[in-house]
DSSP file (Angstrom, degrees, kcal/mol; ACC not computed):
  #  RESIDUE AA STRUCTURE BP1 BP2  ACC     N-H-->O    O-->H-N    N-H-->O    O-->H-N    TCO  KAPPA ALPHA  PHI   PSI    X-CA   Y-CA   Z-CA
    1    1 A X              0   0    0      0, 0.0     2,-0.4     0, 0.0     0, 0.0   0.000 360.0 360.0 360.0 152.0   86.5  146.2  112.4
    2    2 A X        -     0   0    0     68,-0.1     2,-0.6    66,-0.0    68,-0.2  -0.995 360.0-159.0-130.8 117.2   88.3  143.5  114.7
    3    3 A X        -     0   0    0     66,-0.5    66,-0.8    -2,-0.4    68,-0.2  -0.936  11.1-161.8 -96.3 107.6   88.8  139.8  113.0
    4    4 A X        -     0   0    0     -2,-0.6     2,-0.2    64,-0.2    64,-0.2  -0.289   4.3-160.2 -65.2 159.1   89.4  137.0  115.7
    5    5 A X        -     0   0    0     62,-0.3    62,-3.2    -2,-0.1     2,-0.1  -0.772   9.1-148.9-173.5 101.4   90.9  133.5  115.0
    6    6 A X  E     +A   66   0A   0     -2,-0.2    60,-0.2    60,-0.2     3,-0.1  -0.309  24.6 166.0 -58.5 155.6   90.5  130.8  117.2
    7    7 A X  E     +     0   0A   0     58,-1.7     2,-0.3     1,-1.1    59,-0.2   0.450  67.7   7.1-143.1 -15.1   93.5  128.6  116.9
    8    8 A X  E     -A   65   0A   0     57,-1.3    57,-1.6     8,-0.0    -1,-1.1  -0.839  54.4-140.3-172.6 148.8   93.1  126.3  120.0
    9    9 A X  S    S+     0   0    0     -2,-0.3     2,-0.3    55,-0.2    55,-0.2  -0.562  94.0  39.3-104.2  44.8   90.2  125.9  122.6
   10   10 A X  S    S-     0   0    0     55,-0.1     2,-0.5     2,-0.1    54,-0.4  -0.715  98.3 -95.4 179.7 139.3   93.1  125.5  125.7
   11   11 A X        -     0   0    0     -2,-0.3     2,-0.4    48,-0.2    54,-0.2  -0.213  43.4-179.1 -72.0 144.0   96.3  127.4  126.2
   12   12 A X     >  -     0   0    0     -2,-0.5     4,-0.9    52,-0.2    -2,-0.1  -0.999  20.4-152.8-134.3 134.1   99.2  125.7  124.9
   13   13 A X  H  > S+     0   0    0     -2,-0.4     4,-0.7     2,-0.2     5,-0.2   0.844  96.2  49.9 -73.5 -60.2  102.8  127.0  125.0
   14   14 A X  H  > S+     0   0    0      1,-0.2     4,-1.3     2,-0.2    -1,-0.2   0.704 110.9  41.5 -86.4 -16.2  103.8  125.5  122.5
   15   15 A X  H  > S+     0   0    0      2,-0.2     4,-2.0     1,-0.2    -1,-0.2   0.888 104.1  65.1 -93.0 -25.5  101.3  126.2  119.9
   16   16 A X  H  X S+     0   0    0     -4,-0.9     4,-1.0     1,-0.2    -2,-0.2   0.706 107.3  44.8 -49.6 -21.6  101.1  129.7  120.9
   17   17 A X  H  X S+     0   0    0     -4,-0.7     4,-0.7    -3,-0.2    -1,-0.2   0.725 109.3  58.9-109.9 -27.2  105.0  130.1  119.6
   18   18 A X  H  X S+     0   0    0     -4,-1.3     4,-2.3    -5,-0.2    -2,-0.2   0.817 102.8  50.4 -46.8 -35.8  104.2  128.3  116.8
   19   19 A X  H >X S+     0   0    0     -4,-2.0     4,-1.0     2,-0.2     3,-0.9   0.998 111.7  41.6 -80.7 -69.0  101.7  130.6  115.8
   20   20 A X  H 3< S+     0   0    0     -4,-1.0    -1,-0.2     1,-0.2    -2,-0.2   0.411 110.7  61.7 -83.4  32.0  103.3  133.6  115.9
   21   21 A X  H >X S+     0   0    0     -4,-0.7     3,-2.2     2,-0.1     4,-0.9   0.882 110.6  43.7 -76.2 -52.9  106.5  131.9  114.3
   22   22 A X  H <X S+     0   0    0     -4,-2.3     4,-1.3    -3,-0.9    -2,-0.2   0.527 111.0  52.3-100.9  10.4  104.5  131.3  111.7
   23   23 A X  H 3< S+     0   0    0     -4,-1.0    -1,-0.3     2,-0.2    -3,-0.1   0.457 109.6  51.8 -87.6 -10.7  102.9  134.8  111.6
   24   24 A X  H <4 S+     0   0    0     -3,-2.2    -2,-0.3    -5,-0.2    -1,-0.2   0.526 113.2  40.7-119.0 -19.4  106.1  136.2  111.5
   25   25 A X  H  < S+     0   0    0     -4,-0.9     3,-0.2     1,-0.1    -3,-0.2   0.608 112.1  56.6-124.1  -5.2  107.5  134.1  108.5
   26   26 A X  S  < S+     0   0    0     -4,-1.3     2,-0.8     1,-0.2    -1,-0.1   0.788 109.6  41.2 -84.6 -10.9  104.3  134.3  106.5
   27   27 A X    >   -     0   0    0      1,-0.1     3,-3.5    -5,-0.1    -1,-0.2  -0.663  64.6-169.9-130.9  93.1  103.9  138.2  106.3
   28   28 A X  T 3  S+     0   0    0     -2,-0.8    -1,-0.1     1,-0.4    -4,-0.1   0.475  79.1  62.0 -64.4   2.7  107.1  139.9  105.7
   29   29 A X  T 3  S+     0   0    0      2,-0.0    -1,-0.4    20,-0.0    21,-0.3   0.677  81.6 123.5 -97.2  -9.9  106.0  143.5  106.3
   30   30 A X    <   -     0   0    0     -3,-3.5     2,-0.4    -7,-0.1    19,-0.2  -0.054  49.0-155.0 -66.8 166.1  105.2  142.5  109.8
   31   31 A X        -     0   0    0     17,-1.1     2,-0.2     0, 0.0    -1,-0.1  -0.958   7.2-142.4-136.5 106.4  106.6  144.2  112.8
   32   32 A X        +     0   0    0     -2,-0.4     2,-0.2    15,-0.2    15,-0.2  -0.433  21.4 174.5 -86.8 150.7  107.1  142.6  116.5
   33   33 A X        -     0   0    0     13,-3.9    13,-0.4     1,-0.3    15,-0.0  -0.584  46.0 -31.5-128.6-168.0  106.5  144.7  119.5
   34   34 A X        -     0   0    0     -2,-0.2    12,-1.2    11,-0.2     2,-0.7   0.033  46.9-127.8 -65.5 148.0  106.5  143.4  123.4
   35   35 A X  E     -B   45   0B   0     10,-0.2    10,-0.2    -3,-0.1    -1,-0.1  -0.819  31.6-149.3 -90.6  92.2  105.5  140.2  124.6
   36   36 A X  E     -B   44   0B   0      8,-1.3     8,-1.3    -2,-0.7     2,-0.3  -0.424  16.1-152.8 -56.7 133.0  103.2  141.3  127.2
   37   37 A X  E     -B   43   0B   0      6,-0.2     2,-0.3    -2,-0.0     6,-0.2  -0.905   3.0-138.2-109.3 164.5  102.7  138.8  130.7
   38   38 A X    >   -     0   0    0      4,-3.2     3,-3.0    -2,-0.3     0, 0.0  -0.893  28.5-129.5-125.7 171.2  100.5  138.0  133.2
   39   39 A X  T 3  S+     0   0    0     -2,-0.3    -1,-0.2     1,-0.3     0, 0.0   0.905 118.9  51.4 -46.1 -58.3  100.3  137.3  136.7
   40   40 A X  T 3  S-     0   0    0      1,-0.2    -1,-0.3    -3,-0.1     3,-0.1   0.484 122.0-103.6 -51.3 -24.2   98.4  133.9  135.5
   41   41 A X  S <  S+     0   0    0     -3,-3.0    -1,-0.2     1,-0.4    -2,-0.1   0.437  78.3 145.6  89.7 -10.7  101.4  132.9  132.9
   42   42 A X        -     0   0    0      2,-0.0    -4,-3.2    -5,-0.0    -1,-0.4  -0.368  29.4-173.8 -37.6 141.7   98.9  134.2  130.3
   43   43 A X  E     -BC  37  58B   0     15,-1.5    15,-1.0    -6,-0.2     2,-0.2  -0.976   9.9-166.6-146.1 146.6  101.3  135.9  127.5
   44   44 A X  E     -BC  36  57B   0     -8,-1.3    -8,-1.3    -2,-0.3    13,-0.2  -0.761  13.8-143.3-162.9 114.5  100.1  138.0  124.3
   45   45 A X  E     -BC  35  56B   0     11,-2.2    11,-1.1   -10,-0.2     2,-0.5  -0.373   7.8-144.4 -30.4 110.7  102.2  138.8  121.8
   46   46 A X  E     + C   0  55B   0    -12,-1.2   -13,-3.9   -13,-0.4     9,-0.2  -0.843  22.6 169.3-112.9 121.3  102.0  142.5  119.9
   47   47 A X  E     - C   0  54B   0      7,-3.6     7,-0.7    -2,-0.5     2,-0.2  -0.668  18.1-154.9-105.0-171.5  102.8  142.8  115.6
   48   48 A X  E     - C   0  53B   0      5,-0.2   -17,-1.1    -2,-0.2     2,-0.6  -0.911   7.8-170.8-147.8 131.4  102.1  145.8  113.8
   49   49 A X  S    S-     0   0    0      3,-1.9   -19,-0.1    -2,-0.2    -2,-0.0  -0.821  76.3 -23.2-141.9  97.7  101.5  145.4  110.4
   50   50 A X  S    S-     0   0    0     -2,-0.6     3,-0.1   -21,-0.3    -1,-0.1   0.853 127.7 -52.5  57.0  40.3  101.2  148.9  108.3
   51   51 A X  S    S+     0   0    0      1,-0.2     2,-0.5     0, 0.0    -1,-0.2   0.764 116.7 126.7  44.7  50.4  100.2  150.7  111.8
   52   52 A X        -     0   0    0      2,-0.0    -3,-1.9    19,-0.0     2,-0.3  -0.966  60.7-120.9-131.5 118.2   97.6  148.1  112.2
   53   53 A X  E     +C   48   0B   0     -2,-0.5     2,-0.6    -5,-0.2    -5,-0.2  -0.253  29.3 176.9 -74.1 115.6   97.4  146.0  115.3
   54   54 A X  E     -C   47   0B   0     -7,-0.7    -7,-3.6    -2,-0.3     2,-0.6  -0.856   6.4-168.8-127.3 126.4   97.7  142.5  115.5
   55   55 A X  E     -CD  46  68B   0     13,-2.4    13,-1.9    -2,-0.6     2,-0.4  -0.875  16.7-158.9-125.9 129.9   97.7  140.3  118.3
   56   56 A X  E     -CD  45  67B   0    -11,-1.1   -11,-2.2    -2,-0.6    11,-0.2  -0.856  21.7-157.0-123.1 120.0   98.4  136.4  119.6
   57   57 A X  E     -C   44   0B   0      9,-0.8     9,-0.2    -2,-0.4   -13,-0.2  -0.165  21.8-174.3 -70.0 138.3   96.9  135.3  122.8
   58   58 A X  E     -C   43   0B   0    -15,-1.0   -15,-1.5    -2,-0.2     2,-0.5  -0.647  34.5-176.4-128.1  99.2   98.0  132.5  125.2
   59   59 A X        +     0   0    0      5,-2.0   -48,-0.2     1,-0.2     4,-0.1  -0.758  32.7 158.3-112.4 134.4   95.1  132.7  127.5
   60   60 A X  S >  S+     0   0    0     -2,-0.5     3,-0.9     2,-0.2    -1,-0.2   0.645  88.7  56.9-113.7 -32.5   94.1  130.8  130.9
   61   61 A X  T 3  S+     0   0    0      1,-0.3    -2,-0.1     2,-0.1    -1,-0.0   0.986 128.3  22.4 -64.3 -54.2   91.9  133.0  132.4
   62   62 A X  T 3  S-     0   0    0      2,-0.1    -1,-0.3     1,-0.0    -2,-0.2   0.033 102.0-130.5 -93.3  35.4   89.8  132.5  128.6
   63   63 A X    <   +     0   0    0     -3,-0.9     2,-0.2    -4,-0.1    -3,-0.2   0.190  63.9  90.1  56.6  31.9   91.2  129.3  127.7
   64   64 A X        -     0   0    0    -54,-0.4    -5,-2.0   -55,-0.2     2,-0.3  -0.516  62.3-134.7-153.8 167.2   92.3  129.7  124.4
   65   65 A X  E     +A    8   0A   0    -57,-1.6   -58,-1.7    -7,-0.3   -57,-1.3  -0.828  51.7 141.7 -92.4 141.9   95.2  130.7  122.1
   66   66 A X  E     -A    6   0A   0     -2,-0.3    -9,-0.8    -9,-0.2     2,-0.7  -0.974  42.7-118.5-163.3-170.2   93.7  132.7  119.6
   67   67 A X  E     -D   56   0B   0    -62,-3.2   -62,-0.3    -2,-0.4     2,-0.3  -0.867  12.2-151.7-139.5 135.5   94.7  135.9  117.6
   68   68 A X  E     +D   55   0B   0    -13,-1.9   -13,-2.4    -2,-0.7   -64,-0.2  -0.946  19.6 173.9-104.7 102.8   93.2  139.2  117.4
   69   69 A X        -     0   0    0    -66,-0.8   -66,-0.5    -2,-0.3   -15,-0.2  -0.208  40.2-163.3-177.3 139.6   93.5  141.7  114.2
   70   70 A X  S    S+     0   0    0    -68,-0.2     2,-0.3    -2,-0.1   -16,-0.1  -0.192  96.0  56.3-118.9  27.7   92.3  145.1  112.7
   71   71 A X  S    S-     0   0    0    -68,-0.2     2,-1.4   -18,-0.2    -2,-0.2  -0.962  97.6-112.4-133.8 142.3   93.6  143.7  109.2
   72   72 A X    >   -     0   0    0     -2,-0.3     3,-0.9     1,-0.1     4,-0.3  -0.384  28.3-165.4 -84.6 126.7   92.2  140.3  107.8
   73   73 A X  G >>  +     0   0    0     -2,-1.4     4,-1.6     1,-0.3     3,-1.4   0.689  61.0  89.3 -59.3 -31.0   94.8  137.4  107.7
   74   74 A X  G 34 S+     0   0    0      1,-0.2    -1,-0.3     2,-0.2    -2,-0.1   0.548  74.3  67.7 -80.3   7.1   93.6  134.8  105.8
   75   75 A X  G X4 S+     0   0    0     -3,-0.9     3,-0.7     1,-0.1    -1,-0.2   0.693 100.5  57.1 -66.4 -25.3   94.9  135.9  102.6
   76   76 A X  T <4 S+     0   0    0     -3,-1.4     2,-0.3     1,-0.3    -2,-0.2   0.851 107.3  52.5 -79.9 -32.6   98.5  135.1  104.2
   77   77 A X  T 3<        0   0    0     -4,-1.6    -1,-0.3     1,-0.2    -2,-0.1  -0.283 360.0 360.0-123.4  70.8   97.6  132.0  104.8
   78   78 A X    <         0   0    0     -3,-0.7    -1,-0.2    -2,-0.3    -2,-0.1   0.148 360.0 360.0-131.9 360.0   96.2  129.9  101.9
């Protein structure tokens, strides 16, 4: 099972490092791997969290920042 989280409907630089700043300082088992690019300036971010993949988007081709998951998140953040 895969949980998505929009976080913005346009890529943004700056919220896209905001996000996994703040992915990184709510969940202290997490683990960062490569910052992937693309031709486009599209960038996505890889954690790992208890060999479970979690990932944050900066997208232009889809237009988005958003984050993508095989563990759910919102417990880290209420």
């Amino acid at each position: 099972m895969m949980f998505e989280y929009a976080i913005c409907n346009q890529p943004d630089q700056n919220i896209f490092q905001r996000q996994c700043a703040a992915l990184e300082k709510r969940i202290p088992e997490i683990h960062k791997g490569k910052l992937l690019k693309d031709v486009d300036g599209s960038q996505t971010q890889l954690y790992s969290i208890d060999g479970k993949q979690v990932e944050v988007h900066h997208s232009y081709y889809i237009g988005a920042v958003y984050v993508t998951s095989e563990i759910d998140l919102t417990p880290y953040f209420h």
